[in-house]
mmJSON file of the N, C-alpha and C atoms, coordinates in Angstrom:
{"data_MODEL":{"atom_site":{
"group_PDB":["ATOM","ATOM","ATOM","ATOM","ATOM","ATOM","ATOM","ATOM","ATOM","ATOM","ATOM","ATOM","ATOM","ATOM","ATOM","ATOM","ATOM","ATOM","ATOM","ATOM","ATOM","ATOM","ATOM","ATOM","ATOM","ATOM","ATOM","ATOM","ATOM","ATOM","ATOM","ATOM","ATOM","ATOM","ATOM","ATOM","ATOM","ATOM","ATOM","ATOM","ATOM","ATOM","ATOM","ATOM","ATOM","ATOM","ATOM","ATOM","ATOM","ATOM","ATOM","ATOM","ATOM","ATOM","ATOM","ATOM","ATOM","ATOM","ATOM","ATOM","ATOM","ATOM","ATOM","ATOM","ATOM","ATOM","ATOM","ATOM","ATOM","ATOM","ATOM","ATOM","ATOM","ATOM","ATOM","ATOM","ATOM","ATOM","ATOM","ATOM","ATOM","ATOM","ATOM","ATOM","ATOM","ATOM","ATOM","ATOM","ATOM","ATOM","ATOM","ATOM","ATOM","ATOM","ATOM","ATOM","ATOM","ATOM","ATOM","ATOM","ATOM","ATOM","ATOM","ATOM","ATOM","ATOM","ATOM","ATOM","ATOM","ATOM","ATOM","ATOM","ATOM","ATOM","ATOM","ATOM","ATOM","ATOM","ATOM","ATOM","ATOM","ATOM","ATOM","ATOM","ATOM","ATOM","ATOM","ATOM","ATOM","ATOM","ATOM","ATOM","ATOM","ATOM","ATOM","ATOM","ATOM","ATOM","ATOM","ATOM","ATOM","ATOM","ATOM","ATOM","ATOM","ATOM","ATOM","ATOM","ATOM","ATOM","ATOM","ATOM","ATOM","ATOM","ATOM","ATOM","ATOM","ATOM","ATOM","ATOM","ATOM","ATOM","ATOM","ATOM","ATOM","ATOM","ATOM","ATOM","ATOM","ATOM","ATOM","ATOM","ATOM","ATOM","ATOM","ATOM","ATOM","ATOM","ATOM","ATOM","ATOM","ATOM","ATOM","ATOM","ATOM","ATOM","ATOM","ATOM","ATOM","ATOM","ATOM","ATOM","ATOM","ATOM","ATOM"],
"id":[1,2,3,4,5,6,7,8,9,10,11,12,13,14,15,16,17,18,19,20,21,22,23,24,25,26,27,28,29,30,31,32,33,34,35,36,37,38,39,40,41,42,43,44,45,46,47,48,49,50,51,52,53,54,55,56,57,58,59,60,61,62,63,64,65,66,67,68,69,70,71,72,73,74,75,76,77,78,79,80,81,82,83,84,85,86,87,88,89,90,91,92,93,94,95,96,97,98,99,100,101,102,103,104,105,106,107,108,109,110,111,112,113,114,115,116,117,118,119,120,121,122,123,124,125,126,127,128,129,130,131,132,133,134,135,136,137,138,139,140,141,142,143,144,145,146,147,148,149,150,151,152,153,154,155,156,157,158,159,160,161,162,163,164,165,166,167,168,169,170,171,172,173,174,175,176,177,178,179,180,181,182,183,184,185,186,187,188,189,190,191,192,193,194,195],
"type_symbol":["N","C","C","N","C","C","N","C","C","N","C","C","N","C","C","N","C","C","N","C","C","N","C","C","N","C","C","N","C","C","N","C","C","N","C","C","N","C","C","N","C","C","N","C","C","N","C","C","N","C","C","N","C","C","N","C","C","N","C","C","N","C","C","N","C","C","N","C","C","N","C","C","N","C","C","N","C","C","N","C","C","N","C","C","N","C","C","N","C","C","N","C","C","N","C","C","N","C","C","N","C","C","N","C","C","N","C","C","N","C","C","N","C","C","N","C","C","N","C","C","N","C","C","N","C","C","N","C","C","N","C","C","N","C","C","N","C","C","N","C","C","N","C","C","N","C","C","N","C","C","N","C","C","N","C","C","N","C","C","N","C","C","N","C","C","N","C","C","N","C","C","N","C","C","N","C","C","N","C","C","N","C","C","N","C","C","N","C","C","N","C","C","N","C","C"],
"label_atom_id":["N","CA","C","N","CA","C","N","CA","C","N","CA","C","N","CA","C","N","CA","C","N","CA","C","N","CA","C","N","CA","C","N","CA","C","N","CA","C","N","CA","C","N","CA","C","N","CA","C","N","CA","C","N","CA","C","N","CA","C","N","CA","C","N","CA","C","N","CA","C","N","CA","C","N","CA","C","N","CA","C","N","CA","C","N","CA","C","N","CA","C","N","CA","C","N","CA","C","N","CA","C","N","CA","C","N","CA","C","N","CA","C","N","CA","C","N","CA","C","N","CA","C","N","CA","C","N","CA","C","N","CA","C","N","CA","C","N","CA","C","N","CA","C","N","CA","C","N","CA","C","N","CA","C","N","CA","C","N","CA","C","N","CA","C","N","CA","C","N","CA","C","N","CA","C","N","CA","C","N","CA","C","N","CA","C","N","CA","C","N","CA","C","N","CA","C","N","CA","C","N","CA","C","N","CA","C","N","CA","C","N","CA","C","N","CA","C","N","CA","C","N","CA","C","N","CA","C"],
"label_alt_id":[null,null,null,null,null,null,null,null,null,null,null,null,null,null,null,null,null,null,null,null,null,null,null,null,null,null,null,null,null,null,null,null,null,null,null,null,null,null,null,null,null,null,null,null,null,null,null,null,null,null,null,null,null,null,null,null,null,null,null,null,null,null,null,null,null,null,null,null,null,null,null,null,null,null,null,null,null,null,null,null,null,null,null,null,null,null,null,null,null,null,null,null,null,null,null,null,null,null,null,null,null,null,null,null,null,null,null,null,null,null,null,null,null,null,null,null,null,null,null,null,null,null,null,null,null,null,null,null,null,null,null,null,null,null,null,null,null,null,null,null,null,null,null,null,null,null,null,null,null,null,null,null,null,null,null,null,null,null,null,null,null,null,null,null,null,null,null,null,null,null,null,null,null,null,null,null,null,null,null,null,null,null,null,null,null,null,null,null,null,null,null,null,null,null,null],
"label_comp_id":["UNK","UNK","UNK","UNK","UNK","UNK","UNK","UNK","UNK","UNK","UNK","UNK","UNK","UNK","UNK","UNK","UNK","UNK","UNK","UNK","UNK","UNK","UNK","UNK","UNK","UNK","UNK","UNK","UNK","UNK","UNK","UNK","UNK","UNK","UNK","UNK","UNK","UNK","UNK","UNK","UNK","UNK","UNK","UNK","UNK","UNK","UNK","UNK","UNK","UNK","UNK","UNK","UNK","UNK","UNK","UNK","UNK","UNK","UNK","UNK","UNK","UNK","UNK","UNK","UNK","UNK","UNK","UNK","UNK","UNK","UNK","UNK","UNK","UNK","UNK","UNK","UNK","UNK","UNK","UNK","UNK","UNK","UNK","UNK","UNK","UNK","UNK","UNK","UNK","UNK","UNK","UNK","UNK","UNK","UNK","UNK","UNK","UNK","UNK","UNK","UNK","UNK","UNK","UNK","UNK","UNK","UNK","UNK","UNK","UNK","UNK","UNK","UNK","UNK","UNK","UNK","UNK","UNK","UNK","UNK","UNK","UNK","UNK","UNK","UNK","UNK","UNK","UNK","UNK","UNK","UNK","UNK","UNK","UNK","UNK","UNK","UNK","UNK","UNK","UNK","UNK","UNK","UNK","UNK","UNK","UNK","UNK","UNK","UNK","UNK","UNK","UNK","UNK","UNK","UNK","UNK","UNK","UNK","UNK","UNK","UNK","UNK","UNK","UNK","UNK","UNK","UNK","UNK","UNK","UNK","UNK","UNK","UNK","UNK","UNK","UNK","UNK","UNK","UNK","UNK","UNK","UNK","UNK","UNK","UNK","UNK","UNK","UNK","UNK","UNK","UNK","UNK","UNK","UNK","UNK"],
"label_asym_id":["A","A","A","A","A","A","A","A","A","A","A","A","A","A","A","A","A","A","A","A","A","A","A","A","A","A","A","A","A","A","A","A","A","A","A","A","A","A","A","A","A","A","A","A","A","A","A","A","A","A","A","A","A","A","A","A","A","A","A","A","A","A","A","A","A","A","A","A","A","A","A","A","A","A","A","A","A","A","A","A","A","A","A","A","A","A","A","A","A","A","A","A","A","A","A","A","A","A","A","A","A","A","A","A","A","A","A","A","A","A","A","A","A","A","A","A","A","A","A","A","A","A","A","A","A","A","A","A","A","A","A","A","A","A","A","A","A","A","A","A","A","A","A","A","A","A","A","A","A","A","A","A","A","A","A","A","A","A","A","A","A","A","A","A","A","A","A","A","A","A","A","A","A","A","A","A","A","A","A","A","A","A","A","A","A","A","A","A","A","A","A","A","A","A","A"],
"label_entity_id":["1","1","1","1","1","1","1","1","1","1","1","1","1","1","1","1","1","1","1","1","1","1","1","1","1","1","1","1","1","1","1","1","1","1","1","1","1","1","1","1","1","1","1","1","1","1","1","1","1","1","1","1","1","1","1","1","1","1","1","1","1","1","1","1","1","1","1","1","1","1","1","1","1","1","1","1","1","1","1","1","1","1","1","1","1","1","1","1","1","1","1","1","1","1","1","1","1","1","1","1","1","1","1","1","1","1","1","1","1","1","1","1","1","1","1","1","1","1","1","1","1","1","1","1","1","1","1","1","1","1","1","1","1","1","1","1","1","1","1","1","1","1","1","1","1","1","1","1","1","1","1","1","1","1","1","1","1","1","1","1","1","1","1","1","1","1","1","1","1","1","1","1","1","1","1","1","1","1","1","1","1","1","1","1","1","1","1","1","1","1","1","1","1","1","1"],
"label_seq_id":[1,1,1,2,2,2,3,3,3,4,4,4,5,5,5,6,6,6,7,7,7,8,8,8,9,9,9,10,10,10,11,11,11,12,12,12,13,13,13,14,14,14,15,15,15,16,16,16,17,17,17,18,18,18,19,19,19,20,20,20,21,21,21,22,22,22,23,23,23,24,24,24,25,25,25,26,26,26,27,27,27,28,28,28,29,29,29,30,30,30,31,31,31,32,32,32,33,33,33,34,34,34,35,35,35,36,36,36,37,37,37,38,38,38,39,39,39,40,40,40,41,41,41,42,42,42,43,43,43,44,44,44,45,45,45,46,46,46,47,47,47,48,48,48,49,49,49,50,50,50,51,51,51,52,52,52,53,53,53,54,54,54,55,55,55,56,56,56,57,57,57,58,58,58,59,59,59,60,60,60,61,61,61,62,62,62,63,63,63,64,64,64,65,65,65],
"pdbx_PDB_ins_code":[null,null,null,null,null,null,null,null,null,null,null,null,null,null,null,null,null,null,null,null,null,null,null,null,null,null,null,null,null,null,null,null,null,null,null,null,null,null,null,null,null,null,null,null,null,null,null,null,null,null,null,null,null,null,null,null,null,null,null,null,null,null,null,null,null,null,null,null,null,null,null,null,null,null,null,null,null,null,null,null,null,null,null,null,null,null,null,null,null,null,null,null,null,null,null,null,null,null,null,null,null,null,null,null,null,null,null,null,null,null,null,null,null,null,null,null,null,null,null,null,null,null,null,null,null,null,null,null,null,null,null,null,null,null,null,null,null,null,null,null,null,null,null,null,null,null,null,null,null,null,null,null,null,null,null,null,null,null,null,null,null,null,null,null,null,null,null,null,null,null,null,null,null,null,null,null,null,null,null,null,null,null,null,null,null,null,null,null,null,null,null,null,null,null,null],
"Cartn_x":[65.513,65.533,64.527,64.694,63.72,62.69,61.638,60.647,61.114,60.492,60.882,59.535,59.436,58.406,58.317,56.439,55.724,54.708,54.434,53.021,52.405,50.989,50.031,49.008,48.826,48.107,46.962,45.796,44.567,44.067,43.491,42.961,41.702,40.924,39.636,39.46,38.509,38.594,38.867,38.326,38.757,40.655,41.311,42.47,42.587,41.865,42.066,42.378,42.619,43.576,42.063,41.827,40.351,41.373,42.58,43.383,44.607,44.984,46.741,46.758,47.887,48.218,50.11,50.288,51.967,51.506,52.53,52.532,53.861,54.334,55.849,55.595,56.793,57.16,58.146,58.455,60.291,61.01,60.155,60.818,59.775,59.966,59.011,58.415,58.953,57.8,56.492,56.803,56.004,54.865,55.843,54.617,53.928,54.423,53.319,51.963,52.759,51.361,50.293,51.257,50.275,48.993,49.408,48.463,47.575,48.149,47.368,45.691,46.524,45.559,44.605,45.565,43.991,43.315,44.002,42.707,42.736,42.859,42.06,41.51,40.591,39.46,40.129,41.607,41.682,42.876,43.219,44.337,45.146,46.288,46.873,48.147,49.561,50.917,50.953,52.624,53.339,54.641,54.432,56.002,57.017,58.118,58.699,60.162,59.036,60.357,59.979,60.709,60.629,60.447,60.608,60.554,59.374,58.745,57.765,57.775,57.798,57.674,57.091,55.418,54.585,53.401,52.736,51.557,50.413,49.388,49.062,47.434,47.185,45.792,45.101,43.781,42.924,42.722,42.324,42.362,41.469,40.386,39.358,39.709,40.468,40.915,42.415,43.01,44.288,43.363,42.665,41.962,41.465,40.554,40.098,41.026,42.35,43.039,43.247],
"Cartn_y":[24.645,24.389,23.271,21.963,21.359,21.835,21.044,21.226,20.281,20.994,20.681,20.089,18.713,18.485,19.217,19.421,20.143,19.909,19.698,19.064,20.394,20.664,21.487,21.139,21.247,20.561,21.976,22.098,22.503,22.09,23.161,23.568,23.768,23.691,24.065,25.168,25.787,27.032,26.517,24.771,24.461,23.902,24.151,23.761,22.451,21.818,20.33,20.012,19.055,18.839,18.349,18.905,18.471,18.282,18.733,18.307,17.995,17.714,17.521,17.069,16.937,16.772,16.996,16.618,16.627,17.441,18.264,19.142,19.278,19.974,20.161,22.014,22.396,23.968,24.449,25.308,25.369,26.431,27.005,27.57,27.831,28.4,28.145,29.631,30.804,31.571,30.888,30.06,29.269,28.843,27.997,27.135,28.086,28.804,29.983,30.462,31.192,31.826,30.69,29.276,28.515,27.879,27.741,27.335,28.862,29.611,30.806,31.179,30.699,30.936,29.668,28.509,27.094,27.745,28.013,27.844,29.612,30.195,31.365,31.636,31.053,31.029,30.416,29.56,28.347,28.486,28.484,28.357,27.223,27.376,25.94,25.991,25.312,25.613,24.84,24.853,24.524,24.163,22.966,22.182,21.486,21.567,20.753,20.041,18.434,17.467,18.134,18.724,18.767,19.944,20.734,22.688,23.253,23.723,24.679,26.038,25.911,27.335,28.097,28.237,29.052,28.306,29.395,29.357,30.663,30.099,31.153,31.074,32.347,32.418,33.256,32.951,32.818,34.682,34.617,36.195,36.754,36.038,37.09,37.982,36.622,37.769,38.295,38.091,39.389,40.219,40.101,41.609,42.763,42.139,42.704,43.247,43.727,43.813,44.876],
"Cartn_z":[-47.699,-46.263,-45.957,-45.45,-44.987,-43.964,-43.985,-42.614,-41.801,-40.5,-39.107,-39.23,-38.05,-37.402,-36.172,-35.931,-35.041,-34.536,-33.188,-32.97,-32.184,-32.778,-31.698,-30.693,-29.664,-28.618,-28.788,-28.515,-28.635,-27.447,-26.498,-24.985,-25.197,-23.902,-24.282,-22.946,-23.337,-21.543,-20.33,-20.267,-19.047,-18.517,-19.523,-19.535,-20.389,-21.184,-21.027,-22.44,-23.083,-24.447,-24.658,-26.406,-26.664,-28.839,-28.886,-30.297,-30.505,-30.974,-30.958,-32.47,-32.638,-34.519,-35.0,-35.724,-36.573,-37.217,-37.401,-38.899,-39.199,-40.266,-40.547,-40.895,-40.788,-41.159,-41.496,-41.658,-42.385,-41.124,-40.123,-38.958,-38.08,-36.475,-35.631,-36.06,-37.211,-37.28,-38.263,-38.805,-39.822,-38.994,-37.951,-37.795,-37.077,-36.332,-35.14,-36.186,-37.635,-38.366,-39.325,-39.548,-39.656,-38.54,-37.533,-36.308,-36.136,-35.832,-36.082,-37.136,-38.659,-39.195,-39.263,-38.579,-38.872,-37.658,-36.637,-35.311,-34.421,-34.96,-34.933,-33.511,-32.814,-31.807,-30.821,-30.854,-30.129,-29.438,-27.875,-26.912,-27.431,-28.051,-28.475,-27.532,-27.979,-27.618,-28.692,-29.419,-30.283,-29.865,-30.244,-29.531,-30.596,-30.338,-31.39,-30.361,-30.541,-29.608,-28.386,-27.334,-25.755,-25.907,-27.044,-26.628,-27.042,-25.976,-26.163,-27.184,-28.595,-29.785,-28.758,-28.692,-28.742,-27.904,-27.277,-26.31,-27.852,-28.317,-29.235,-28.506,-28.359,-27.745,-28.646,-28.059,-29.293,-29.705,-30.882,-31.458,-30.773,-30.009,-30.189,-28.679,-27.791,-26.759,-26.769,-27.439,-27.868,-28.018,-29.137,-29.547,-28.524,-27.369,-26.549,-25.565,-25.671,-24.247,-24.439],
"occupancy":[1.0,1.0,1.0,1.0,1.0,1.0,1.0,1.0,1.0,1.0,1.0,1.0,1.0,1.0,1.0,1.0,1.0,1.0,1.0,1.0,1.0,1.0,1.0,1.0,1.0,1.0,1.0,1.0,1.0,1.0,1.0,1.0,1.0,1.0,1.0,1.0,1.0,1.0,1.0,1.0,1.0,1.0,1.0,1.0,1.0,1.0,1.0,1.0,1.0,1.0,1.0,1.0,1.0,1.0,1.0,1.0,1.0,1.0,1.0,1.0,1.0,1.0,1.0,1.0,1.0,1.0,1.0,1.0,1.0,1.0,1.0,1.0,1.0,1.0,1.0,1.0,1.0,1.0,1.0,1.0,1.0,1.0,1.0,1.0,1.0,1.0,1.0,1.0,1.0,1.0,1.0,1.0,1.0,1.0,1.0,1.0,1.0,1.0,1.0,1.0,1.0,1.0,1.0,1.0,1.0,1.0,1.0,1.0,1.0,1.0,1.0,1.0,1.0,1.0,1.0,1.0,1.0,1.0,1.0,1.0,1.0,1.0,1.0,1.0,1.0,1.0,1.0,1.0,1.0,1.0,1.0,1.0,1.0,1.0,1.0,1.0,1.0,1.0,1.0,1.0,1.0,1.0,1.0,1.0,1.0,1.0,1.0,1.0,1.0,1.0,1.0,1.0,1.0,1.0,1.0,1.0,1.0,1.0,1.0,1.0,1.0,1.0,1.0,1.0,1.0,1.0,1.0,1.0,1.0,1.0,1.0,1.0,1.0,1.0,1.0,1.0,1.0,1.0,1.0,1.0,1.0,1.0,1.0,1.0,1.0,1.0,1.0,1.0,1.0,1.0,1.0,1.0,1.0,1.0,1.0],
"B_iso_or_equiv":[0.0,0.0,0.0,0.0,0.0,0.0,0.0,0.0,0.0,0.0,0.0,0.0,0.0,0.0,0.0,0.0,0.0,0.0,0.0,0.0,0.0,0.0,0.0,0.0,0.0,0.0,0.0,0.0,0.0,0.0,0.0,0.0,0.0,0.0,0.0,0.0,0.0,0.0,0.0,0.0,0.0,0.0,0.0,0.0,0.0,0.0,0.0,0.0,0.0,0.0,0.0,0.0,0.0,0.0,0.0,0.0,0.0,0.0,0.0,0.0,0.0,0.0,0.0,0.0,0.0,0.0,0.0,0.0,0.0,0.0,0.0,0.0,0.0,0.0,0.0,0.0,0.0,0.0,0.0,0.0,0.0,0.0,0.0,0.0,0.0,0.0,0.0,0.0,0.0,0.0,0.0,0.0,0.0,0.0,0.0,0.0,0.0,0.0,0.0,0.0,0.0,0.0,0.0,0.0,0.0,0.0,0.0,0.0,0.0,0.0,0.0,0.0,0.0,0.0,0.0,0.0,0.0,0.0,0.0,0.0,0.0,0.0,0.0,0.0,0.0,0.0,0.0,0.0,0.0,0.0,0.0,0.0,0.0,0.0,0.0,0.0,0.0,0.0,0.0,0.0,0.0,0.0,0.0,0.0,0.0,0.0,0.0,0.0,0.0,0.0,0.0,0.0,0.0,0.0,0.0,0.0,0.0,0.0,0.0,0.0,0.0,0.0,0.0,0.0,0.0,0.0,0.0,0.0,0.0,0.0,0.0,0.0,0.0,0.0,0.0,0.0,0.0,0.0,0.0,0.0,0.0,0.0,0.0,0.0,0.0,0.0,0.0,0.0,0.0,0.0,0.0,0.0,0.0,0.0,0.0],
"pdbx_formal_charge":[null,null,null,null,null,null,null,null,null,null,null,null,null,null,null,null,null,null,null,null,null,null,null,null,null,null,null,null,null,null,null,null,null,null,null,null,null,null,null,null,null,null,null,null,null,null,null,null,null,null,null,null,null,null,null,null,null,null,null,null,null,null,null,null,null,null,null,null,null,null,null,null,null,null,null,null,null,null,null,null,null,null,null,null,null,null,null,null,null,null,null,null,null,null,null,null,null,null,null,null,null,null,null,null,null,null,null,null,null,null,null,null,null,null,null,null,null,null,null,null,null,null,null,null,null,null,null,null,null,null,null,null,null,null,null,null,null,null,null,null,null,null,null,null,null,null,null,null,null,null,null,null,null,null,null,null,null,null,null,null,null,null,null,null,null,null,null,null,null,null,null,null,null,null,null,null,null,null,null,null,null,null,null,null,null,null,null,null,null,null,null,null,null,null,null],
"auth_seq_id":[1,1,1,2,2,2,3,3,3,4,4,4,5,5,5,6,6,6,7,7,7,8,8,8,9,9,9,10,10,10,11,11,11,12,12,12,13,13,13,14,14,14,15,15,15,16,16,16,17,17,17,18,18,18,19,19,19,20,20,20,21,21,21,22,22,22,23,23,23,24,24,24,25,25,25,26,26,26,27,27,27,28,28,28,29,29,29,30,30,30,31,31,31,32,32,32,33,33,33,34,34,34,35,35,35,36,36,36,37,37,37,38,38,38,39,39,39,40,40,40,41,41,41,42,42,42,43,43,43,44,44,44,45,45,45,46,46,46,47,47,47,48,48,48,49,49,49,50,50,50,51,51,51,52,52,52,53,53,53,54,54,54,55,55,55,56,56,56,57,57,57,58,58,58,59,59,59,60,60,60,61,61,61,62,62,62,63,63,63,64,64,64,65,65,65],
"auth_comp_id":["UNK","UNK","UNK","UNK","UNK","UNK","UNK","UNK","UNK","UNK","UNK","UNK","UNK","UNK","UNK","UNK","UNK","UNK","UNK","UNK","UNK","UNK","UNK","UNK","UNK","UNK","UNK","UNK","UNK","UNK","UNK","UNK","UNK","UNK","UNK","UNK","UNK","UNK","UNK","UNK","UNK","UNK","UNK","UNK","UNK","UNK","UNK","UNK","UNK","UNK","UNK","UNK","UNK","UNK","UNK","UNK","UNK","UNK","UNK","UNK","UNK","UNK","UNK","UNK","UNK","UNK","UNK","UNK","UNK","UNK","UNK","UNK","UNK","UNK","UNK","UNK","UNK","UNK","UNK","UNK","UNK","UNK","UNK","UNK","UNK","UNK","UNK","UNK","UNK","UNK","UNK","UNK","UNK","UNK","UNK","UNK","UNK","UNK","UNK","UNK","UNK","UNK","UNK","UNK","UNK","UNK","UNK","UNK","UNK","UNK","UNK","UNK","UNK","UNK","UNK","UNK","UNK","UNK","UNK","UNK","UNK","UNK","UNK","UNK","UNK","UNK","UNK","UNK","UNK","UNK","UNK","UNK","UNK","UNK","UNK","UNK","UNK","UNK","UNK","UNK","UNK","UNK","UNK","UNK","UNK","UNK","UNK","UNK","UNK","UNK","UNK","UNK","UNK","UNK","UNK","UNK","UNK","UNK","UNK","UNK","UNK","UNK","UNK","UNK","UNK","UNK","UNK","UNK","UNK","UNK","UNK","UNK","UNK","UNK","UNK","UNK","UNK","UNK","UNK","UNK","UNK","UNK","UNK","UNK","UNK","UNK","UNK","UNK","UNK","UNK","UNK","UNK","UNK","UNK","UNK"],
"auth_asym_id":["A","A","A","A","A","A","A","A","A","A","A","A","A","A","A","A","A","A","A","A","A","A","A","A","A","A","A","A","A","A","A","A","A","A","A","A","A","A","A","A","A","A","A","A","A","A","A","A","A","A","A","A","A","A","A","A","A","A","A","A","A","A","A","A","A","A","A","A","A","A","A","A","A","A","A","A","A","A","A","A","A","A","A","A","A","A","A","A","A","A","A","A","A","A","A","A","A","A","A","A","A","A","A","A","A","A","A","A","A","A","A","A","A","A","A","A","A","A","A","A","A","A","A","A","A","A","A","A","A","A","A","A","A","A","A","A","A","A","A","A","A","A","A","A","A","A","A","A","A","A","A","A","A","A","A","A","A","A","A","A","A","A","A","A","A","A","A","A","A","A","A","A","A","A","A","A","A","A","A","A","A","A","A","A","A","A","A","A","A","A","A","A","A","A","A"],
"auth_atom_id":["N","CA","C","N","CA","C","N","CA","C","N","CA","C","N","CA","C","N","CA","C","N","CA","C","N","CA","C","N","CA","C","N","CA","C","N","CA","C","N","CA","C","N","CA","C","N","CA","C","N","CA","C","N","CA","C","N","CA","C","N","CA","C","N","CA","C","N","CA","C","N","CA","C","N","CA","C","N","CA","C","N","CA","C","N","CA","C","N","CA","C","N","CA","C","N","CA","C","N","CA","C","N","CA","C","N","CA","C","N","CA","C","N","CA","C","N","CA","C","N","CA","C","N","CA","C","N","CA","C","N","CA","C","N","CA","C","N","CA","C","N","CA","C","N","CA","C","N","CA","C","N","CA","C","N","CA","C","N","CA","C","N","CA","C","N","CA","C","N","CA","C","N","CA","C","N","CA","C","N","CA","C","N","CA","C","N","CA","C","N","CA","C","N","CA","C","N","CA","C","N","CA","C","N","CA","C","N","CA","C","N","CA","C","N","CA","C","N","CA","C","N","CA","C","N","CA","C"],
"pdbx_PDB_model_num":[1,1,1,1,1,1,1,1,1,1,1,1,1,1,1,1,1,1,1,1,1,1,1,1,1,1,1,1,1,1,1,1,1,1,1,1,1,1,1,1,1,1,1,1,1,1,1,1,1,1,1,1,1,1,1,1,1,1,1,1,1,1,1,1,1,1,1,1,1,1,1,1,1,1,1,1,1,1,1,1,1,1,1,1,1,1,1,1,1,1,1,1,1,1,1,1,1,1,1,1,1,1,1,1,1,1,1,1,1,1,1,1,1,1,1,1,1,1,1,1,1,1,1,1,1,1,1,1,1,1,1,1,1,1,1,1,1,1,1,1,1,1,1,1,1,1,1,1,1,1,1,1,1,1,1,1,1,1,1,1,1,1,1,1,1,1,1,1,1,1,1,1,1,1,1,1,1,1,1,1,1,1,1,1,1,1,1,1,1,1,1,1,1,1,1]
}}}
């Protein structure tokens, strides 16, 4: 199966783009648990082309709910 291209945008508490980056994945569960495990701590979204994958917020407040 090829990879898809994927770009992640990286938030900071105040709303504001502080990363962004290409990556490739072989499906949008891929890329969700790869962004996951690089940024851990970090409000991102995951887009590929015009569609929004994933909004992934940071572990430490999933954890707390």
């Amino acid at each position: 199966m090829p990879s898809e291209n994927y770009r992640y945008y990286c938030l900071d508490a105040a709303g504001r783009l502080h990363s962004a980056e290409w990556f490739d994945a072989d499906s949008d569960e891929h890329a969700i648990a790869q962004i996951e495990a690089q940024r851990p701590g970090t409000l991102c979204e995951i887009w590929q082309g015009q569609r929004l994958v994933a909004t992934i917020a940071p572990k430490r407040l999933r954890a707390s709910r």
